[in-house]
PDB file of N, H, CA, C and O in Angstrom:
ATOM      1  N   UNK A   1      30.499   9.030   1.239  1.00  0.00           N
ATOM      2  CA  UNK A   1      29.885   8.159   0.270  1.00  0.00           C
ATOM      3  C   UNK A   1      29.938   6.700   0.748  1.00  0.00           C
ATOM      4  O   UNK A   1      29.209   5.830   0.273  1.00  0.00           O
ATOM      5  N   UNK A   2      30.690   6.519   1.552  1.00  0.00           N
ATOM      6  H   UNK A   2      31.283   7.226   1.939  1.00  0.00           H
ATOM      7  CA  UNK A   2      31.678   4.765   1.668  1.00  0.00           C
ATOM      8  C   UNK A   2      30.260   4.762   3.051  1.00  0.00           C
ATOM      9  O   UNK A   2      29.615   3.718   3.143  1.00  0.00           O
ATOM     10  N   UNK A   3      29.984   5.666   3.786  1.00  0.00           N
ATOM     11  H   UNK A   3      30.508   6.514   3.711  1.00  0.00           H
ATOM     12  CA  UNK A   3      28.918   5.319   4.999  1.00  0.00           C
ATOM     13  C   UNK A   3      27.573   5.159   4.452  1.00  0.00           C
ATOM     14  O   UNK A   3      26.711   4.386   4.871  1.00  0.00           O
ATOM     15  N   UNK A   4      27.449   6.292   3.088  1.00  0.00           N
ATOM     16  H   UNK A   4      28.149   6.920   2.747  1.00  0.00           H
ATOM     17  CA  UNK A   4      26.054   6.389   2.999  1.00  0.00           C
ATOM     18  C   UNK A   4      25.966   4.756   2.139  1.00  0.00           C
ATOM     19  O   UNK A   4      25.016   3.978   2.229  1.00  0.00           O
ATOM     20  N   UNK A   5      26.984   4.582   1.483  1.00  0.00           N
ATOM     21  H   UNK A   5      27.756   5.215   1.411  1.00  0.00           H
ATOM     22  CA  UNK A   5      26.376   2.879   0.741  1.00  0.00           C
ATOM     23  C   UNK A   5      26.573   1.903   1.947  1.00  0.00           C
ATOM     24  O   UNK A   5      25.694   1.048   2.049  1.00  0.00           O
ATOM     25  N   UNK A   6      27.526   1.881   2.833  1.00  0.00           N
ATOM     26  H   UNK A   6      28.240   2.575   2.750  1.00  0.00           H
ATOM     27  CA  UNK A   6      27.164   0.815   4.116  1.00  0.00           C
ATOM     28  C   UNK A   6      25.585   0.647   4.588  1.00  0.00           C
ATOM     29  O   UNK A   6      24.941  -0.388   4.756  1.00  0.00           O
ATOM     30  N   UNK A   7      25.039   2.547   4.800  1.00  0.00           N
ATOM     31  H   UNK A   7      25.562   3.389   4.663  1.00  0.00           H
ATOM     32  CA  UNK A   7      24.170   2.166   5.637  1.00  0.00           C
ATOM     33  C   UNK A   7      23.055   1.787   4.827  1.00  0.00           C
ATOM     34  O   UNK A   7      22.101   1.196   5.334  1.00  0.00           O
ATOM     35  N   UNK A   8      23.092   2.078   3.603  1.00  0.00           N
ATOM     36  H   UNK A   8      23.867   2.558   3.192  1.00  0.00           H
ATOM     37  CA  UNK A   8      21.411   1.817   2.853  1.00  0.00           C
ATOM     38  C   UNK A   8      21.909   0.742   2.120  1.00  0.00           C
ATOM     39  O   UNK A   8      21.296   0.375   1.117  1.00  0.00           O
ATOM     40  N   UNK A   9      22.937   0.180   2.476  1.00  0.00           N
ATOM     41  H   UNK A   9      23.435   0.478   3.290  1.00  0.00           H
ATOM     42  CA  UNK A   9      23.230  -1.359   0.980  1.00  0.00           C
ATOM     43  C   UNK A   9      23.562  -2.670   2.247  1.00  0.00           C
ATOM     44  O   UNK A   9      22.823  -3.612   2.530  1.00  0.00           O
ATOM     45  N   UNK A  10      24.646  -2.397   2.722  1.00  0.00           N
ATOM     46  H   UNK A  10      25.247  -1.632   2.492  1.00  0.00           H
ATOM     47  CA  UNK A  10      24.921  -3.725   3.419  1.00  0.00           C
ATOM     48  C   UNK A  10      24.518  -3.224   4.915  1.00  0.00           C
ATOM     49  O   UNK A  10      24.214  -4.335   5.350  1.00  0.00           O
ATOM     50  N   UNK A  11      24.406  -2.774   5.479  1.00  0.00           N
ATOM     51  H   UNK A  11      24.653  -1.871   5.126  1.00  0.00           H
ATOM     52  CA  UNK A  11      23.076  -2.694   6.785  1.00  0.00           C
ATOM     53  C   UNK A  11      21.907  -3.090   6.375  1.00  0.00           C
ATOM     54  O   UNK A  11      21.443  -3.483   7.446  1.00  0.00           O
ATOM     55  N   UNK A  12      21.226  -3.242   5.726  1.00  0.00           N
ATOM     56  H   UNK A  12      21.603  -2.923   4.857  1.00  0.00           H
ATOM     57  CA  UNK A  12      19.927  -4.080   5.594  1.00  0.00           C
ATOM     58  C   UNK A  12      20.300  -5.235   5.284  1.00  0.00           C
ATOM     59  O   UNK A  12      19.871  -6.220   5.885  1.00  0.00           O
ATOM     60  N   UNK A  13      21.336  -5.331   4.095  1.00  0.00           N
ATOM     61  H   UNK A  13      21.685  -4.531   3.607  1.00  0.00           H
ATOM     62  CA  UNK A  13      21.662  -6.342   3.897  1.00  0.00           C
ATOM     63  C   UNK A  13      22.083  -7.716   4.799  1.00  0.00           C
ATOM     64  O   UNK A  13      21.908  -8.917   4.595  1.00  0.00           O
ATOM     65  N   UNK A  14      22.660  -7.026   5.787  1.00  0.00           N
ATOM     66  H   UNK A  14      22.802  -6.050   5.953  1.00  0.00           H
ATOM     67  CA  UNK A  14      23.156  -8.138   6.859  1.00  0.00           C
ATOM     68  C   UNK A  14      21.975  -8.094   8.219  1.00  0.00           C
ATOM     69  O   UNK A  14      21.800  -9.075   8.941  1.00  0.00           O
ATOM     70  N   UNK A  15      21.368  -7.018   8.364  1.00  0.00           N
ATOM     71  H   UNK A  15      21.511  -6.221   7.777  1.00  0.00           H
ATOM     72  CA  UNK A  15      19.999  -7.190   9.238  1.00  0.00           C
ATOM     73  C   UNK A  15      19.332  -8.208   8.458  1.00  0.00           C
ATOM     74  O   UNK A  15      18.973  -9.114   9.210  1.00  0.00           O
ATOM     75  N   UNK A  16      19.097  -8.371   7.546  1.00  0.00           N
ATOM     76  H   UNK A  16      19.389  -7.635   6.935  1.00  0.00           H
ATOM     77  CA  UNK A  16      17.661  -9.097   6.824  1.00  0.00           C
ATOM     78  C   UNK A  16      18.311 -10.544   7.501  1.00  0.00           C
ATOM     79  O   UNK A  16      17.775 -10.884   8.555  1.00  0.00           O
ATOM     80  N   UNK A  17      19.103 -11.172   7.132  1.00  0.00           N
ATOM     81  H   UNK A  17      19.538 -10.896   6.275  1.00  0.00           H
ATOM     82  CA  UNK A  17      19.748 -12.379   7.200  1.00  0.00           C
ATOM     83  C   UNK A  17      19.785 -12.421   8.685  1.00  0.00           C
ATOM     84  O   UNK A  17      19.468 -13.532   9.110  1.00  0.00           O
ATOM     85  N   UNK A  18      20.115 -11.436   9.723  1.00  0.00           N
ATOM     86  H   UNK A  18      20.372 -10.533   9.377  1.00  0.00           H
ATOM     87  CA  UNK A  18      19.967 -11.927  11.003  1.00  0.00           C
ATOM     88  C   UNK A  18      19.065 -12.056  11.832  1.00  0.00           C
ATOM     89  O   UNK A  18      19.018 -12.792  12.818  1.00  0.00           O
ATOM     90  N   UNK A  19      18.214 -11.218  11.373  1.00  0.00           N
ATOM     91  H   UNK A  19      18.253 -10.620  10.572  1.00  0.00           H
ATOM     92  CA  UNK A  19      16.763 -11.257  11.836  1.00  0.00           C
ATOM     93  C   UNK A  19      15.766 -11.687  11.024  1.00  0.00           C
ATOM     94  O   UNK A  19      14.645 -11.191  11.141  1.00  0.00           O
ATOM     95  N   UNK A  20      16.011 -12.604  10.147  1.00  0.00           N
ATOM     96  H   UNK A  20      16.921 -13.006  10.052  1.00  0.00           H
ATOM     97  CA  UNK A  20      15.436 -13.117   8.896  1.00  0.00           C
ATOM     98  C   UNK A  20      14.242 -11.984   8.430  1.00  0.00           C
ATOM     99  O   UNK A  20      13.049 -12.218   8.624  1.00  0.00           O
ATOM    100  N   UNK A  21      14.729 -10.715   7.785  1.00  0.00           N
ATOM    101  H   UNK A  21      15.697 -10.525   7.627  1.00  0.00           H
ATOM    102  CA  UNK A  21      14.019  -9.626   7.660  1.00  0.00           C
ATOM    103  C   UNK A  21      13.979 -10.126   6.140  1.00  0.00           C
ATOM    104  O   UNK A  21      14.629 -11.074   5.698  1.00  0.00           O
ATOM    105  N   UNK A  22      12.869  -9.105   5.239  1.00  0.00           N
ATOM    106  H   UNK A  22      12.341  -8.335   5.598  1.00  0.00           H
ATOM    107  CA  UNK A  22      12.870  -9.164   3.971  1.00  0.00           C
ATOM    108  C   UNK A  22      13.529  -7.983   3.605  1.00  0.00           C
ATOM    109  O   UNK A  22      13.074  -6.926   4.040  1.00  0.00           O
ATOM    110  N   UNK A  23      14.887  -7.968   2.613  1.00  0.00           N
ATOM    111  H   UNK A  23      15.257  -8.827   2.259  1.00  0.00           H
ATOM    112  CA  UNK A  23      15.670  -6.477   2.580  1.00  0.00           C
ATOM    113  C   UNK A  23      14.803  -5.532   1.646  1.00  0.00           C
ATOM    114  O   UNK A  23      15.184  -4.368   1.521  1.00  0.00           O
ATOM    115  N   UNK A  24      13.911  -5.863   1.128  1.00  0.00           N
ATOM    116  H   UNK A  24      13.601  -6.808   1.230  1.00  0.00           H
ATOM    117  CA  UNK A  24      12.725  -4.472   0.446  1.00  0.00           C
ATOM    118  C   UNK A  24      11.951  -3.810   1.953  1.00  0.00           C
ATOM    119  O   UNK A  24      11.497  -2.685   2.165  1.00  0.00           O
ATOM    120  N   UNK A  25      12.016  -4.797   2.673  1.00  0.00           N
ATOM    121  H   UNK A  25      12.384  -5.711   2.501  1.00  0.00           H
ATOM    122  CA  UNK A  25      11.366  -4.164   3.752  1.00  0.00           C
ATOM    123  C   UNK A  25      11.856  -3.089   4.720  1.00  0.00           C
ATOM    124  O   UNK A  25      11.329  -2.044   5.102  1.00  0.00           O
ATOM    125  N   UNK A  26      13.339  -3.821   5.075  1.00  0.00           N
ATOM    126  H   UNK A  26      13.767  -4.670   4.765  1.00  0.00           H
ATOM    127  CA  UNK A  26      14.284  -3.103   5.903  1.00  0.00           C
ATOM    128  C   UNK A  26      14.506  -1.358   5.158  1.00  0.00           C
ATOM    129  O   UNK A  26      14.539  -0.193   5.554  1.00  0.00           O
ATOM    130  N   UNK A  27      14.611  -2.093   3.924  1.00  0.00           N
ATOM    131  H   UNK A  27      14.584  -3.040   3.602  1.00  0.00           H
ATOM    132  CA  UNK A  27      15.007  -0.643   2.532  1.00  0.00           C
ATOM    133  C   UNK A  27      13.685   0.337   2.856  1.00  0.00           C
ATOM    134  O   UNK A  27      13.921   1.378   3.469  1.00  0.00           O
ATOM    135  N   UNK A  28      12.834   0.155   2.616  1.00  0.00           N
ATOM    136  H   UNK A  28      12.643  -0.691   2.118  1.00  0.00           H
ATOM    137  CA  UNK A  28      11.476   0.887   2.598  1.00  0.00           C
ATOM    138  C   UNK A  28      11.561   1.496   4.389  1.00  0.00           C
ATOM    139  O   UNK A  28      11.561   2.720   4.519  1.00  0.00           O
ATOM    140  N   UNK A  29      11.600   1.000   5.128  1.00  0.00           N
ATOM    141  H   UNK A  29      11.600   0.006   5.022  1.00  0.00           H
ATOM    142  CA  UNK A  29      11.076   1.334   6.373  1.00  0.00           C
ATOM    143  C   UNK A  29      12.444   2.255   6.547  1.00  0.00           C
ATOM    144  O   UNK A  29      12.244   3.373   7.024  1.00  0.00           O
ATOM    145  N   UNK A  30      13.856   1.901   6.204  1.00  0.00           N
ATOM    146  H   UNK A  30      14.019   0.994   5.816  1.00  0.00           H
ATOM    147  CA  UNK A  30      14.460   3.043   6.415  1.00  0.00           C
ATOM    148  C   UNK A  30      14.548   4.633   5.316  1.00  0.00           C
ATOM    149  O   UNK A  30      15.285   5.586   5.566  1.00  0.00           O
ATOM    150  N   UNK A  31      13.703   4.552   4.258  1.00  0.00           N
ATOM    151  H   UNK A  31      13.104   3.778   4.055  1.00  0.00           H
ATOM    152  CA  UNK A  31      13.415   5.482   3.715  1.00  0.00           C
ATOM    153  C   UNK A  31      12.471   5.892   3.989  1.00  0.00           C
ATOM    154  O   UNK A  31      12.295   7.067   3.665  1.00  0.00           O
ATOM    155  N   UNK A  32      11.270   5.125   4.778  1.00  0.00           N
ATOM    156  H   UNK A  32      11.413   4.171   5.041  1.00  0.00           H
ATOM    157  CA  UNK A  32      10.123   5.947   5.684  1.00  0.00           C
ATOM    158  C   UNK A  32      10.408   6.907   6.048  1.00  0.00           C
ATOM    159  O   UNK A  32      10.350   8.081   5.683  1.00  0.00           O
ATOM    160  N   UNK A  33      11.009   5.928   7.452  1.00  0.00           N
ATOM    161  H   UNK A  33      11.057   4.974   7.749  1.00  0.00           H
ATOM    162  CA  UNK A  33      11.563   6.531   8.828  1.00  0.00           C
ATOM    163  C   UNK A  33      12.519   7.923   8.527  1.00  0.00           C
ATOM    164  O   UNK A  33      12.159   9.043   8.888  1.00  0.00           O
ATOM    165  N   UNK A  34      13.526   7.712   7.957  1.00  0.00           N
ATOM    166  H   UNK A  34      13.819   6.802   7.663  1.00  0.00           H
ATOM    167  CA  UNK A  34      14.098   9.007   7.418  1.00  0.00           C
ATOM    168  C   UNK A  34      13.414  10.010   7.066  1.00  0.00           C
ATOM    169  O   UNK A  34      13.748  11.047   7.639  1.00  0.00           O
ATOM    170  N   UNK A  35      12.616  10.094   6.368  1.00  0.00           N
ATOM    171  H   UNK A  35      12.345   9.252   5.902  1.00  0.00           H
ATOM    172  CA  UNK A  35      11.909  10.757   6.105  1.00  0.00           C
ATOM    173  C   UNK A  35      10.971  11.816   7.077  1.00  0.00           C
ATOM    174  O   UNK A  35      10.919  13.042   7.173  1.00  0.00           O
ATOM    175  N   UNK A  36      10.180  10.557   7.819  1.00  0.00           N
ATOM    176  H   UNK A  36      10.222   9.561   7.741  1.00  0.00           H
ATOM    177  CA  UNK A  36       9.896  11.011   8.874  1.00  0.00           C
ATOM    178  C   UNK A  36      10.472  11.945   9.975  1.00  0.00           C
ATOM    179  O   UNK A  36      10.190  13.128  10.164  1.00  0.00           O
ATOM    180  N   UNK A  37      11.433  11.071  10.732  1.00  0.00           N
ATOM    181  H   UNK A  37      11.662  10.110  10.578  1.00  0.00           H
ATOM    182  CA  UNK A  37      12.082  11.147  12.112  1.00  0.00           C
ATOM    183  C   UNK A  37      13.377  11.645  11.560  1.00  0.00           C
ATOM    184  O   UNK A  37      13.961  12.309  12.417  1.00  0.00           O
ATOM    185  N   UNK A  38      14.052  11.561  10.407  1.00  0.00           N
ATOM    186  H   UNK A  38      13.577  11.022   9.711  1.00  0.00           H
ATOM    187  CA  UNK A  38      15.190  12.291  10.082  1.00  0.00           C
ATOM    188  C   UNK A  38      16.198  11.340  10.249  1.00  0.00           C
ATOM    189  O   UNK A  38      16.049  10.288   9.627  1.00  0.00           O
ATOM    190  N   UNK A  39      17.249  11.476  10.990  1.00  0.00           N
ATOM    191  H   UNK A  39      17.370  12.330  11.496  1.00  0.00           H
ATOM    192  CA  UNK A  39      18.369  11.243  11.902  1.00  0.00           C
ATOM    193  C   UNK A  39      18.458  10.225  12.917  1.00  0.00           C
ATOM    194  O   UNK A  39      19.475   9.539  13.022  1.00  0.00           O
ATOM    195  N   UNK A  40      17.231  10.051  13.847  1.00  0.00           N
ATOM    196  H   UNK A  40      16.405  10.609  13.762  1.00  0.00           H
ATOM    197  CA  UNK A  40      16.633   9.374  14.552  1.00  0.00           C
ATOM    198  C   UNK A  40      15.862   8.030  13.936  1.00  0.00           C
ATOM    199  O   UNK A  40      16.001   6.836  14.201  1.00  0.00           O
ATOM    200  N   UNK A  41      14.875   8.827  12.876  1.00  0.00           N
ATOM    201  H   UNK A  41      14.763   9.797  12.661  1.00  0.00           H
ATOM    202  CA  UNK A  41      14.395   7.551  12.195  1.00  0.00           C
ATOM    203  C   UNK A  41      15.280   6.322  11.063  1.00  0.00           C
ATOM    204  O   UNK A  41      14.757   5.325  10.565  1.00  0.00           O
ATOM    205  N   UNK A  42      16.549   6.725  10.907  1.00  0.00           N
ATOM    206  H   UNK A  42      16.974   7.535  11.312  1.00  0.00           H
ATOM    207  CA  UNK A  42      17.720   6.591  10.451  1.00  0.00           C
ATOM    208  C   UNK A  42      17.925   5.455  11.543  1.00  0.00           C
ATOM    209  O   UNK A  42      17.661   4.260  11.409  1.00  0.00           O
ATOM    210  N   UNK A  43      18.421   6.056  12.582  1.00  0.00           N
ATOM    211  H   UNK A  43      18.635   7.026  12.691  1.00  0.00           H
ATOM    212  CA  UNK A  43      18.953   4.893  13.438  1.00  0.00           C
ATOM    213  C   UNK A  43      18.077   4.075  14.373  1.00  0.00           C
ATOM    214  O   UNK A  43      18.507   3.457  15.346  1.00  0.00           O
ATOM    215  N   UNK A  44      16.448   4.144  13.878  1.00  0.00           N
ATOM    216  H   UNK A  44      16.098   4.647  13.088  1.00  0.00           H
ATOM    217  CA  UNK A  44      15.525   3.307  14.998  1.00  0.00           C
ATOM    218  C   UNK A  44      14.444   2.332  13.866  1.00  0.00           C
ATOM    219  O   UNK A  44      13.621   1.453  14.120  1.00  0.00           O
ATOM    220  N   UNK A  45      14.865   2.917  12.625  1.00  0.00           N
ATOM    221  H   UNK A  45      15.533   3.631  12.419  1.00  0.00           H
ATOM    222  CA  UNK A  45      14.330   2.339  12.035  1.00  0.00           C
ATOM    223  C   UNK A  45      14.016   0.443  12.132  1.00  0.00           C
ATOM    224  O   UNK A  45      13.067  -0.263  12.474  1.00  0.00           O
ATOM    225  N   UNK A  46      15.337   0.228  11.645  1.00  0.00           N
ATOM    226  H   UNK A  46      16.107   0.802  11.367  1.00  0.00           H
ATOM    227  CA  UNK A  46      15.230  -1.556  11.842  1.00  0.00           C
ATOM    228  C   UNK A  46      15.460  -1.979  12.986  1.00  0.00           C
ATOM    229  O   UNK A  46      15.546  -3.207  13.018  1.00  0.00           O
ATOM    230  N   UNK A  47      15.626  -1.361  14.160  1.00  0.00           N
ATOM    231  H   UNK A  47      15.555  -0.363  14.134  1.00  0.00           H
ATOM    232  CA  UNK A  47      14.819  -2.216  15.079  1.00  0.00           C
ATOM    233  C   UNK A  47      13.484  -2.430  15.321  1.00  0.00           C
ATOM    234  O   UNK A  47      12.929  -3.470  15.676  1.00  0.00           O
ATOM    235  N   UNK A  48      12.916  -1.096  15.042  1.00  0.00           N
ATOM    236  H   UNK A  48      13.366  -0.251  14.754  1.00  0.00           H
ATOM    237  CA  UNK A  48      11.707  -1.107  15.051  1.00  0.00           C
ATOM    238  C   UNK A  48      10.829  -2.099  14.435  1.00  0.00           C
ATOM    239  O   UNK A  48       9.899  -2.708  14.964  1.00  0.00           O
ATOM    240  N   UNK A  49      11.369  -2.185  12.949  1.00  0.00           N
ATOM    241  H   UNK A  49      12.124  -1.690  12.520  1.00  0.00           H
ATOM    242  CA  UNK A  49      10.601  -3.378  12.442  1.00  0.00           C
ATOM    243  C   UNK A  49      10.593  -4.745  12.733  1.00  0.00           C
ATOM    244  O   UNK A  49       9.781  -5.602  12.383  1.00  0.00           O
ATOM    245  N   UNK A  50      11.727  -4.851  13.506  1.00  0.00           N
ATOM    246  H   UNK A  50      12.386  -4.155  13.790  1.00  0.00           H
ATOM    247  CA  UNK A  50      12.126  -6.209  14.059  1.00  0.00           C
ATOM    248  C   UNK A  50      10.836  -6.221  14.967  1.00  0.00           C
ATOM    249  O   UNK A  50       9.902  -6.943  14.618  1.00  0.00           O
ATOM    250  N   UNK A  51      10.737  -5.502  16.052  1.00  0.00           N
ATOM    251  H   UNK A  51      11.496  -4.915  16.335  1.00  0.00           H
ATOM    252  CA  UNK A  51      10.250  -5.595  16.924  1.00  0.00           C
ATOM    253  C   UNK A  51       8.921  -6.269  16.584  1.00  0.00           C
ATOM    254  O   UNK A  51       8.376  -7.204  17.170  1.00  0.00           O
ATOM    255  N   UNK A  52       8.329  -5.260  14.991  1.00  0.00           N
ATOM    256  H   UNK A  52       8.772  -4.500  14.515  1.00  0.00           H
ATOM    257  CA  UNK A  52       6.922  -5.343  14.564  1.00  0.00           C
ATOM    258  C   UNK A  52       6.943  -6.900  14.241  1.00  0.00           C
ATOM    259  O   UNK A  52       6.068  -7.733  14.475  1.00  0.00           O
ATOM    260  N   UNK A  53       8.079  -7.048  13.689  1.00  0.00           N
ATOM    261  H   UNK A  53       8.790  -6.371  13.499  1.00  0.00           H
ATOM    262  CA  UNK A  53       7.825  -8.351  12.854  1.00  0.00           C
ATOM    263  C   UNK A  53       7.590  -9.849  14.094  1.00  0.00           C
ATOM    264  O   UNK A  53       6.623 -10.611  14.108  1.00  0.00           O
ATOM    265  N   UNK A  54       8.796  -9.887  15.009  1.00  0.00           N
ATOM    266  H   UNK A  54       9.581  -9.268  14.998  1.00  0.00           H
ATOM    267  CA  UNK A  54       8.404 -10.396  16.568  1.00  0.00           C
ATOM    268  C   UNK A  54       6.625 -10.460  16.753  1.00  0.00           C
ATOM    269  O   UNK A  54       6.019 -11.522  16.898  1.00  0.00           O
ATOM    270  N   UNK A  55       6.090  -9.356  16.720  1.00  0.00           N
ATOM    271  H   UNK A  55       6.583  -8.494  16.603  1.00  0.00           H
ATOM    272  CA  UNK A  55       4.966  -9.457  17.419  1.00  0.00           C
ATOM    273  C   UNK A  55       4.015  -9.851  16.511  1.00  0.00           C
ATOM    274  O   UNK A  55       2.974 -10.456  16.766  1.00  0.00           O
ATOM    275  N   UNK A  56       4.495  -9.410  15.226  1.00  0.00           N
ATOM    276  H   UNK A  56       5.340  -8.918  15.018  1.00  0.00           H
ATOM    277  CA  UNK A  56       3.188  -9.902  13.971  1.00  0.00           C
ATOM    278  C   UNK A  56       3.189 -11.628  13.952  1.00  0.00           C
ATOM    279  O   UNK A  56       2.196 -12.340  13.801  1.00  0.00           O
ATOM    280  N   UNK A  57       4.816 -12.141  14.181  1.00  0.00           N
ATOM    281  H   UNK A  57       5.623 -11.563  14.304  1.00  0.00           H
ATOM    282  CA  UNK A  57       5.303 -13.794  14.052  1.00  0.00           C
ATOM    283  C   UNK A  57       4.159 -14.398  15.205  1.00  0.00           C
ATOM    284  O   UNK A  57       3.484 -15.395  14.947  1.00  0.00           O
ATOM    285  N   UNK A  58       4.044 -13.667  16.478  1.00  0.00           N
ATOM    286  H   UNK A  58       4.592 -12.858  16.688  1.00  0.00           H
ATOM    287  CA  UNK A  58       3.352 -13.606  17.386  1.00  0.00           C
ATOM    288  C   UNK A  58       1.816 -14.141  17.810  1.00  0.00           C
ATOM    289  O   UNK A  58       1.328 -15.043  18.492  1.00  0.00           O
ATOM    290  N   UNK A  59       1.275 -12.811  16.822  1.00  0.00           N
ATOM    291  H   UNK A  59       1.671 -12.079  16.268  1.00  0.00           H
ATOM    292  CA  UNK A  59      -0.072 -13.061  17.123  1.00  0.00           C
ATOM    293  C   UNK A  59      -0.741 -13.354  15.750  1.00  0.00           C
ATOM    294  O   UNK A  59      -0.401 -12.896  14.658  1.00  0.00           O
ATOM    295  N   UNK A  60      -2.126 -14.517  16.125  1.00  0.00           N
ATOM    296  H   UNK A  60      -2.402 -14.888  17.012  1.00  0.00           H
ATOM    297  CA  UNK A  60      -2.171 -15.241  15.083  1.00  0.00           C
ATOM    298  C   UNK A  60      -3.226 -13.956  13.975  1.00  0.00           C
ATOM    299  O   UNK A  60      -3.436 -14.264  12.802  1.00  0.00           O
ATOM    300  N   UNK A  61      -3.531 -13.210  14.285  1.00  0.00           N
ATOM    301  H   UNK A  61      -3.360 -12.959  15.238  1.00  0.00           H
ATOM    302  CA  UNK A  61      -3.938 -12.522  13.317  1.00  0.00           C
ATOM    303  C   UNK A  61      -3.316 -11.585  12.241  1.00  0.00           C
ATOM    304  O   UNK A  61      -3.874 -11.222  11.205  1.00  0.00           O
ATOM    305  N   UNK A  62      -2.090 -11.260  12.655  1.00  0.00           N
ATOM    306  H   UNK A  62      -1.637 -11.554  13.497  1.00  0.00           H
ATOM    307  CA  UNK A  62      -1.234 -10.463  12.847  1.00  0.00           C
ATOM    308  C   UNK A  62      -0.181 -11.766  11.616  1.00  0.00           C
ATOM    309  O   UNK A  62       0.754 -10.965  11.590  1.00  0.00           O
ATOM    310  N   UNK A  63       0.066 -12.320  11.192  1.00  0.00           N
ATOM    311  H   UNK A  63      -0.693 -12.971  11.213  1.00  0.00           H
ATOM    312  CA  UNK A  63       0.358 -13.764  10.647  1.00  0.00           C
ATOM    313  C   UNK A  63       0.947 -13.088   9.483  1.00  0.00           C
ATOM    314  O   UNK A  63       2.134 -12.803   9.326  1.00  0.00           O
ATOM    315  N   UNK A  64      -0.097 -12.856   8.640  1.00  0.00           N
ATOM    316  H   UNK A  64      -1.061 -13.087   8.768  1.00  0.00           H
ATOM    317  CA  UNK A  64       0.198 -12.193   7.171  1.00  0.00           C
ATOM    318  C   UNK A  64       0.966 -11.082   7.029  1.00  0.00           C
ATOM    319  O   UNK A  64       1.598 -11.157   5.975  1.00  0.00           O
ATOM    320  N   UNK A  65       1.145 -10.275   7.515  1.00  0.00           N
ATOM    321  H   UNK A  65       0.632 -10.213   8.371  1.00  0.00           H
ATOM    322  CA  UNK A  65       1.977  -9.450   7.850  1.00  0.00           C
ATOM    323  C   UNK A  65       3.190  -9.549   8.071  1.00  0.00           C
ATOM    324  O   UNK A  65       4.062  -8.897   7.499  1.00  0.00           O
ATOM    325  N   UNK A  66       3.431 -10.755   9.314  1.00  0.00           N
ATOM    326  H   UNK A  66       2.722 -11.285   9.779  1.00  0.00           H
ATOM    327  CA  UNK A  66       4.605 -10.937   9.786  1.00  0.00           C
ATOM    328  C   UNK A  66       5.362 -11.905   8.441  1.00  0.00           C
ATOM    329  O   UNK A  66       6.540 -12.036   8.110  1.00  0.00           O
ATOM    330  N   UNK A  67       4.617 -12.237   8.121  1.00  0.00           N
ATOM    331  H   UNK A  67       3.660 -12.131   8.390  1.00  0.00           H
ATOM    332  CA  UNK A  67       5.497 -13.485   6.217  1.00  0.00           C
ATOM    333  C   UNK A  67       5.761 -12.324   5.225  1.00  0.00           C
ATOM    334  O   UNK A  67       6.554 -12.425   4.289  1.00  0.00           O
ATOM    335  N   UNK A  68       4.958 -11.095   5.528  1.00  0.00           N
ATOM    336  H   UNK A  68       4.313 -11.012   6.288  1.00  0.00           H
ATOM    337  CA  UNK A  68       5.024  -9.952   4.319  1.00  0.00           C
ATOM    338  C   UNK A  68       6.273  -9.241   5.146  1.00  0.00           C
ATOM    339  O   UNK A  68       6.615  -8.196   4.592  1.00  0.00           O
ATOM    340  N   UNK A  69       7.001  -9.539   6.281  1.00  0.00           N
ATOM    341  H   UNK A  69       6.724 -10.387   6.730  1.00  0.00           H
ATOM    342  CA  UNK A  69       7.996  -8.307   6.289  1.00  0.00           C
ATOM    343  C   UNK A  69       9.492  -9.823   5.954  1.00  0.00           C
ATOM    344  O   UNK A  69      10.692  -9.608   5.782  1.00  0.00           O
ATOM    345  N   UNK A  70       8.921 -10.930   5.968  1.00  0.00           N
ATOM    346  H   UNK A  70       7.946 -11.104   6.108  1.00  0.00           H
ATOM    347  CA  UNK A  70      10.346 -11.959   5.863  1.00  0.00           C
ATOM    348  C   UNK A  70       9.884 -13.047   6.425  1.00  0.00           C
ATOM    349  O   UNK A  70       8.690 -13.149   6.709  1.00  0.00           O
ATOM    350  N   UNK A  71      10.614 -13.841   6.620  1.00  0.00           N
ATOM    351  H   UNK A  71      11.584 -13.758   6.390  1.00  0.00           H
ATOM    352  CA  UNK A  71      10.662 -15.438   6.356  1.00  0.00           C
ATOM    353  C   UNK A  71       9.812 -15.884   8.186  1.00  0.00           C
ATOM    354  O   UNK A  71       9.615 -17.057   8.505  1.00  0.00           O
TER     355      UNK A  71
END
């Protein structure tokens, strides 16, 4: 119980703030991904979005998106 509230409460919680993520976002993409990928999508989830969010901050079309996943 003490892992499953780490990983879905304060793991996003402290990703959002370091990667200036939005934590509805981090929350959502790891209940995607789970969903999806299981186990895997569990643990690739928020990087993944980091990555997205990097490239959305990136490119100028791509803009709105990157303010819709955080700061």
């Amino acid at each position: 119980m003490i892992t499953s509230l780490e990983g879905w409460l304060l793991t996003p919680w402290l990703t959002s703030r370091t990667a200036r993520t939005n934590e509805v976002a981090i929350f959502a993409g790891l209940i995607f991904w789970s969903f999806v990928w299981g186990i895997w999508g569990t643990l690739l989830a928020v990087p993944m979005l980091v990555v997205v969010k990097a490239f959305c901050d990136r490119i100028e079309d791509l803009k709105p998106i990157g303010e819709l996943l955080g700061e």
